[in-house]
VEXNU-499241 format. One record per residue (C-alpha): residue in three letters; x, y, z. Coordinates in nm, 3 decimals, padded with zeros to 5 digits. Example, Ala and Ser with C-alpha at 12.3 -4.5 7.8 and 13.67 -1.06 7.14 Angstrom:
    aa        xx        yy        zz
   Ala    01.230   -00.450    00.780
   Ser    01.367   -00.106    00.714
***
This chain:
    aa        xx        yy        zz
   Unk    00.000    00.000    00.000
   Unk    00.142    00.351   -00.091
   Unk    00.197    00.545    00.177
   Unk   -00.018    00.895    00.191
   Unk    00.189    01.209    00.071
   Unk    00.231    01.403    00.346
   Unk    00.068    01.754    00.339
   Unk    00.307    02.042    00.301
   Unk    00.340    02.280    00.642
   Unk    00.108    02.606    00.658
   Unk    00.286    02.915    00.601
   Unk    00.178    03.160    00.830
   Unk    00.205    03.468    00.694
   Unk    00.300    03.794    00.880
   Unk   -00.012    04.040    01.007
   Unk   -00.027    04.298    00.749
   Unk   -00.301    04.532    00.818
   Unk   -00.174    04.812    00.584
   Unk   -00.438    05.061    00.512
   Unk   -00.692    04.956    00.780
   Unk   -00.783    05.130    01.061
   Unk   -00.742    05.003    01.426
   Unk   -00.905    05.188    01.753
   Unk   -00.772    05.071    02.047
   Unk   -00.937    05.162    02.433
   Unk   -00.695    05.153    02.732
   Unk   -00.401    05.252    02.510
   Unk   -00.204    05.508    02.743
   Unk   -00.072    05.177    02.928
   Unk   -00.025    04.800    03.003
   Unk   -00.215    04.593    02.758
   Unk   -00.358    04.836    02.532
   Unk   -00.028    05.016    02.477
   Unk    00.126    04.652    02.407
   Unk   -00.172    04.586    02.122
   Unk   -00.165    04.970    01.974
   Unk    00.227    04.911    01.932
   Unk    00.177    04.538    01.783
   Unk   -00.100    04.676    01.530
   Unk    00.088    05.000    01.417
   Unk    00.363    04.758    01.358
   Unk    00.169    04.574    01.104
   Unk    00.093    04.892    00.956
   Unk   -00.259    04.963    01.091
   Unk   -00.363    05.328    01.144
   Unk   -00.419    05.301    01.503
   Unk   -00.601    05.543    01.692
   Unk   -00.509    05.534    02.040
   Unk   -00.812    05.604    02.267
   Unk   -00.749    05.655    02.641
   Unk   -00.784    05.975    02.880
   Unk   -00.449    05.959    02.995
   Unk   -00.307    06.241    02.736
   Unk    00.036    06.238    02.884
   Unk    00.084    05.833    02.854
   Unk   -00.110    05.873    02.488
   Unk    00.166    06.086    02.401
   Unk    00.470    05.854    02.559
   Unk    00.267    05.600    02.331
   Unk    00.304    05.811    02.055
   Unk    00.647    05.845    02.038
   Unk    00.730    05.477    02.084
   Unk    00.531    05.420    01.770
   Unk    00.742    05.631    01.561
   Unk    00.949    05.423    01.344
   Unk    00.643    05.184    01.305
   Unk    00.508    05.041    00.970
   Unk    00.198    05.197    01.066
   Unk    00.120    05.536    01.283
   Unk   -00.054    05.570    01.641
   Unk   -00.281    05.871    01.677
   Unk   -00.338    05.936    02.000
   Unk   -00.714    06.050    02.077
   Unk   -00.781    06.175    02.450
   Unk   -01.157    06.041    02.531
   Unk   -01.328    05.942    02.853
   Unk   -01.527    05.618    02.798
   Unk   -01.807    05.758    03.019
   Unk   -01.870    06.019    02.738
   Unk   -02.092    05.727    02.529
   Unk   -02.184    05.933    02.292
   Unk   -01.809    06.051    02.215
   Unk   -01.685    05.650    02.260
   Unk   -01.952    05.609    01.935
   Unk   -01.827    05.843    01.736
   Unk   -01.480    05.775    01.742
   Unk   -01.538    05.361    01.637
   Unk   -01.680    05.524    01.331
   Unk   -01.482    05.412    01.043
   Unk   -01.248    05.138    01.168
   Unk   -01.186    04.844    01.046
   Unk   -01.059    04.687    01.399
   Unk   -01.160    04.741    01.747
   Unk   -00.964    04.629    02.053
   Unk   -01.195    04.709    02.349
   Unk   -00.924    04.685    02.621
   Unk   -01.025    04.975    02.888
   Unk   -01.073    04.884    03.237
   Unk   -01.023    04.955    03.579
   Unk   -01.080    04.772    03.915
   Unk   -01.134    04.808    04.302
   Unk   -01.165    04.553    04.553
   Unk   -01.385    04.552    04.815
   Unk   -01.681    04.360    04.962
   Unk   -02.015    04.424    04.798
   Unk   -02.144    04.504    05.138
   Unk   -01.860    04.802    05.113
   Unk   -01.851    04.878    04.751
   Unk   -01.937    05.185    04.638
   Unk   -02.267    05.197    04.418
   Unk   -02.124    05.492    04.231
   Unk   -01.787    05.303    04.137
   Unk   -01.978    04.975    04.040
   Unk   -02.186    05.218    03.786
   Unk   -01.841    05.339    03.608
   Unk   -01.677    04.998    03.635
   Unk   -01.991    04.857    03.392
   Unk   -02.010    05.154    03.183
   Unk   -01.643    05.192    03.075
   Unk   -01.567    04.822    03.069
   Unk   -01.951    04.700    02.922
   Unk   -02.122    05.013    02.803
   Unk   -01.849    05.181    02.637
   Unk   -01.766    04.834    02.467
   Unk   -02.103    04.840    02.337
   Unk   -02.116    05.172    02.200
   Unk   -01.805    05.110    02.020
   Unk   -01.878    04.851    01.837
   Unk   -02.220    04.980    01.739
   Unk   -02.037    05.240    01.626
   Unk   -01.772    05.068    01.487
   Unk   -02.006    04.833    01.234
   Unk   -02.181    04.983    01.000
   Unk   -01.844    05.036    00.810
   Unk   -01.782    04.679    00.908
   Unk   -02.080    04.595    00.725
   Unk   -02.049    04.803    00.467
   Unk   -01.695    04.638    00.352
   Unk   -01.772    04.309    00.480
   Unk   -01.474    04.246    00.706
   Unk   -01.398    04.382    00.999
   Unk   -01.259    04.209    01.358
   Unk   -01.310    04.297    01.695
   Unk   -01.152    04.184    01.988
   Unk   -01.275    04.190    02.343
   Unk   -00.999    04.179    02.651
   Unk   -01.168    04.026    02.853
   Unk   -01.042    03.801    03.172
   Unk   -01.051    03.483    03.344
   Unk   -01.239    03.686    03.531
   Unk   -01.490    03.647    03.194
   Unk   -01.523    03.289    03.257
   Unk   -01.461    03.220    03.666
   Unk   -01.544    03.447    03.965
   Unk   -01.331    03.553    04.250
   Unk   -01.441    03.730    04.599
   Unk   -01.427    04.131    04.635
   Unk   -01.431    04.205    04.260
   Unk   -01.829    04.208    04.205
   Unk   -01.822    04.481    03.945
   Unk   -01.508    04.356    03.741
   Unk   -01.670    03.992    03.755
   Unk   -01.988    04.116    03.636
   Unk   -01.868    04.355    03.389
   Unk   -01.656    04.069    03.244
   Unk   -01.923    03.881    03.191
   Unk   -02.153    04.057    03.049
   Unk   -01.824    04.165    02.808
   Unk   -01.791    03.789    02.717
   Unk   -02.210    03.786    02.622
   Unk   -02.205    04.083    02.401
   Unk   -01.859    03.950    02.238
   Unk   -02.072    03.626    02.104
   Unk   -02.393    03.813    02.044
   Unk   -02.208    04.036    01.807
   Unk   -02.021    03.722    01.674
   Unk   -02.385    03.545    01.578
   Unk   -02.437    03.890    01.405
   Unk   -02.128    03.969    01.221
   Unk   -02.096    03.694    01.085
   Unk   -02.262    03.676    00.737
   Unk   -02.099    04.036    00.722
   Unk   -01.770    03.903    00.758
   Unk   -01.710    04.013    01.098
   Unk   -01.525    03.785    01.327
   Unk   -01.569    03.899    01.779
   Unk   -01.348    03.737    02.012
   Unk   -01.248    03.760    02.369
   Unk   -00.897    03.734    02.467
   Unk   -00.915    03.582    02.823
   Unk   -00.555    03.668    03.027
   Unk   -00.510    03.586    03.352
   Unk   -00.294    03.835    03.593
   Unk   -00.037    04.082    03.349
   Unk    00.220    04.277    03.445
   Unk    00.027    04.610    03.440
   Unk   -00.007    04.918    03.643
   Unk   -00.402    04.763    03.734
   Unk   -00.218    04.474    03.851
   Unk    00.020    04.627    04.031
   Unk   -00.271    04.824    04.233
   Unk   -00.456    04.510    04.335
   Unk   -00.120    04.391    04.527
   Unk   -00.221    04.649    04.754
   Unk   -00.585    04.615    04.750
   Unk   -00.593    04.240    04.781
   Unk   -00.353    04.243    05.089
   Unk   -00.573    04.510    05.266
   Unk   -00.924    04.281    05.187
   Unk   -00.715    03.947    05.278
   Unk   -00.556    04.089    05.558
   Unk   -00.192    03.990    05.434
   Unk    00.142    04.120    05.373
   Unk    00.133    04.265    05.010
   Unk    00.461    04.018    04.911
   Unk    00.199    03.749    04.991
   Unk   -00.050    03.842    04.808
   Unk    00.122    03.784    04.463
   Unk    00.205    03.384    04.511
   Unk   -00.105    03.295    04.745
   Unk   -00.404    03.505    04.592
   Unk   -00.336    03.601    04.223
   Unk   -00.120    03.333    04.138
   Unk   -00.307    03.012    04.383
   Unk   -00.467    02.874    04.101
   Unk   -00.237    02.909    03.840
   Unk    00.010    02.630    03.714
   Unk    00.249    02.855    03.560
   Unk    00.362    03.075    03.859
   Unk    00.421    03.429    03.678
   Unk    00.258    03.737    03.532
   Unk    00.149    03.716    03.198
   Unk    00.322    04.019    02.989
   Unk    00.134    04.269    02.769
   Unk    00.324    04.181    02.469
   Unk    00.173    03.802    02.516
   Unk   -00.153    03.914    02.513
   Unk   -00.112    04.151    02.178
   Unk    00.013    03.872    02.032
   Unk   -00.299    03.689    02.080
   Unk   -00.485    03.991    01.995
   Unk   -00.306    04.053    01.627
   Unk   -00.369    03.692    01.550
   Unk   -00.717    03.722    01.609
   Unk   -00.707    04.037    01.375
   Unk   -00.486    03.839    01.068
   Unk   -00.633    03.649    00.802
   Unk   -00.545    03.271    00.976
   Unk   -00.822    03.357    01.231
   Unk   -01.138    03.425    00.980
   Unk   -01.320    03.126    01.100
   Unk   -01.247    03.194    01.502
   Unk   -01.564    03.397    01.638
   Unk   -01.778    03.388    01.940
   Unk   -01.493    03.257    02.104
   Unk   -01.262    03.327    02.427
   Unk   -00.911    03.247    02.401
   Unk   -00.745    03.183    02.741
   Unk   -00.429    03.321    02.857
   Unk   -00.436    03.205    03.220
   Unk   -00.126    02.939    03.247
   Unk   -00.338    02.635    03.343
   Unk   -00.580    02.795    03.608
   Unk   -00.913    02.708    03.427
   Unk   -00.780    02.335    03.389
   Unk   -00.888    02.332    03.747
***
């Protein structure tokens, strides 16, 4: 019997998003300034959303040099309206934004829980409604959610990053189911703890609702449940967002890719 010819190996192909247009929440920092620096490098237009003008500007310089540009664009996420407008006309959207506190819901604030859902859910939503009728109207476009293993598993004192999470991961599929006969792929990229500023303030926060020395709190509360004992860095996660945004990744949508070395093998 003749052996079957073995299938030549899949050339991956480099991201090249010359010509489109990327809009990327969050960017001043961490994660977002990781994925605005990975797109420009494939030669996306990227505007760089955040309300941090001094880090949009650091970001701005850094992309210099790039195959494509970074533009920064100053915008608070609780200005809906504004976070609408601005989606208008891209051809990728990375909704990254977010911000934390930890506390009991017995002692969390009803005012921060508000702007916890409407920058990390609200905002999400009004960018990619504003983001797809151009979408549509070339049909292609991607859009990728950072979400969090907080997306798929709950932990204690972090009701409205839990629940904004979420309800992040249901709108990502909902606008998958929708997208798709446009050509529009929505995905959730689903890191566990990175190395970012955010991070870097729950050391503090966790040790004060745990009660325990902040050099505890890194090995025994964020990093209990993970098998790989280490923060993830931003550049891993950009990497997961650009392939999500390259051509390889056309027939991934509705889905959450998970960053989290092993702790949702549990």
């Amino acid at each position: 019997m003749t052996a079957p010819h073995a299938l030549p190996a899949p050339h991956a192909s480099p991201l090249d998003l010359g010509g489109r247009t990327a809009l990327v929440t969050g960017a001043a920092g961490g994660i977002g300034r990781a994925c605005a620096l990975r797109l420009a490098a494939a030669g996306a237009k990227v505007r760089a959303v955040d309300r941090d003008a001094a880090g949009l500007e650091a970001l701005a310089g850094q992309g210099r040099g790039l195959a494509g540009t970074v533009e920064p664009h100053v915008l608070d996420l609780t200005d809906l309206d504004a976070a609408e407008l601005a989606a208008a006309g891209t051809d990728v959207l990375v909704n990254n934004a977010g911000l934390q506190l930890v506390r009991p819901i017995e002692e969390f604030p009803p005012e921060v829980f508000h702007t916890v859902l409407t920058v990390m859910l609200e905002a999400p939503f009004r960018l990619i409604r504003g983001a797809l009728p151009h979408m549509y109207g070339q049909g292609r476009g991607r859009i990728v959610n950072v979400s969090s293993v907080h997306g798929l598993r709950a932990s204690a004192y972090k009701s409205a990053y839990v629940a904004a999470k979420h309800g992040l991961e249901g709108l990502s599929k909902t606008t998958a189911l929708e997208g798709a006969r446009h050509g529009v792929t929505s995905n959730c990229v689903n890191p566990a703890y990175v190395r970012t500023p955010l991070v870097e303030k729950q050391l503090a926060d966790q040790a004060q609702a745990h009660g325990i020395p902040e050099e505890r709190v890194l090995s025994e509360v964020l990093l209990q449940d993970s098998a790989v004992k280490r923060l993830i860095e931003p550049e891993e996660v950009a990497e997961a967002v650009a392939y999500l945004c390259g051509p390889q990744a056309s027939f991934v949508t509705g889905a959450s890719l998970v960053l989290d070395g092993g702790w949702t093998a549990h």
